[in-house]
N, C-alpha and C positions, 0 to 999 in steps of 0.2 A: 455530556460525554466528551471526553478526549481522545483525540485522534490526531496522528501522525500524517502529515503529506510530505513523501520523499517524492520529487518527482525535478528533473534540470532545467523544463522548460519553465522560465520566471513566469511567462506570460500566462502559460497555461496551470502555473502553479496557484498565483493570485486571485485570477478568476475560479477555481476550484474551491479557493479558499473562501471568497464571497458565498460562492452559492453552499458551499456546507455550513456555514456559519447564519445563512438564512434560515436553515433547517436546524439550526439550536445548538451544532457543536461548535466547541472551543478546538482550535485549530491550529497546530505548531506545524511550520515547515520549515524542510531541507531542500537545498539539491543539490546533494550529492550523498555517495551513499556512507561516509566514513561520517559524517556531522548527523545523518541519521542513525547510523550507532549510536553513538554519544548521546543524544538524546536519547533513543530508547533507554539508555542503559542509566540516565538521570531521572526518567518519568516513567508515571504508571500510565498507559493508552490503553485505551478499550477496541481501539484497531488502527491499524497500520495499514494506508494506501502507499504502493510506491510503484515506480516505474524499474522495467526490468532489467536495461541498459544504463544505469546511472554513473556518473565518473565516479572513481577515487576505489568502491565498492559496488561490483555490481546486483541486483536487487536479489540475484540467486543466494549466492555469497553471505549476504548482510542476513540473509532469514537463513541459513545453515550458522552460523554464527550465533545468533540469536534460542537457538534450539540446541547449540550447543552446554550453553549456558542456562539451557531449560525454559527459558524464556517463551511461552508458548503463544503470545496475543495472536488471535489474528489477524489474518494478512489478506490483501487484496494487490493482486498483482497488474500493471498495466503495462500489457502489450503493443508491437509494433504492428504484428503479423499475423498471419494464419501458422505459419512454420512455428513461430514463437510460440504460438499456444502450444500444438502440439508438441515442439520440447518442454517444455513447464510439464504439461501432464505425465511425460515418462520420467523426465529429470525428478522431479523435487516431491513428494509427497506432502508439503508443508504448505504448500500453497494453498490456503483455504480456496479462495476463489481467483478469478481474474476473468480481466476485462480487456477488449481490442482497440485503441483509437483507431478513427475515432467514434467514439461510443456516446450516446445518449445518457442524461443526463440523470434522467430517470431511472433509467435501467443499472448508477452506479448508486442510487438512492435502494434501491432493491436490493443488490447485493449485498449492502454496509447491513442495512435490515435482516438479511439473512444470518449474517455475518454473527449481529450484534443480539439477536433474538432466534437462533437453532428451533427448527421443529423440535419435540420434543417425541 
């Protein structure tokens, strides 16, 4: 599966990138959110993690953009805060899910799972 990491912090972008690629995806990253356009908008991703503060575009933006163009993958959003979450929940409806740094490892293993396999 293919997935998307937009996220600024290199360090924490890398290491992200190890450990999903341990679990069997193929794994393209950005950081920032304008070169995460672009890429979406040249690949097919089976989901998109990205941070919600990202330069250039920020993570809101980049998925209202994205939906505007129909583009519907989903999204996993990673937050700063508690306030942050609860704007995302009133702000955006397109946010499939999200997550708080910092967050357990597992628990973004769960949600990609969610994400990528919907109860039915």
């Amino acid at each position: 599966m293919k997935l998307l990491l937009i996220e600024d912090n290199a360090a924490l972008c890398e290491s992200l990138r190890f450990l999903l690629e341990l679990k069997g995806f193929d794994v393209d990253i950005c950081h920032d959110g304008s070169g995460g356009l672009e890429s979406i908008l040249r690949h097919d991703y089976s989901i998109i993690i990205l941070e919600q503060f990202l330069p250039m575009i920020k993570g809101m933006d980049l998925l209202k953009k994205l939906r505007a163009k129909r583009i519907s993958v989903p999204a996993l959003m990673i937050t700063e805060n508690e306030e942050s979450e609860i704007e995302l929940k009133k702000a955006d409806p397109h946010i499939t899910k999200h997550i708080m740094k910092p967050f357990n490892i597992d628990k973004l293993y769960e949600y990609i799972n969610e994400l990528l396999y919907p109860p039915e």
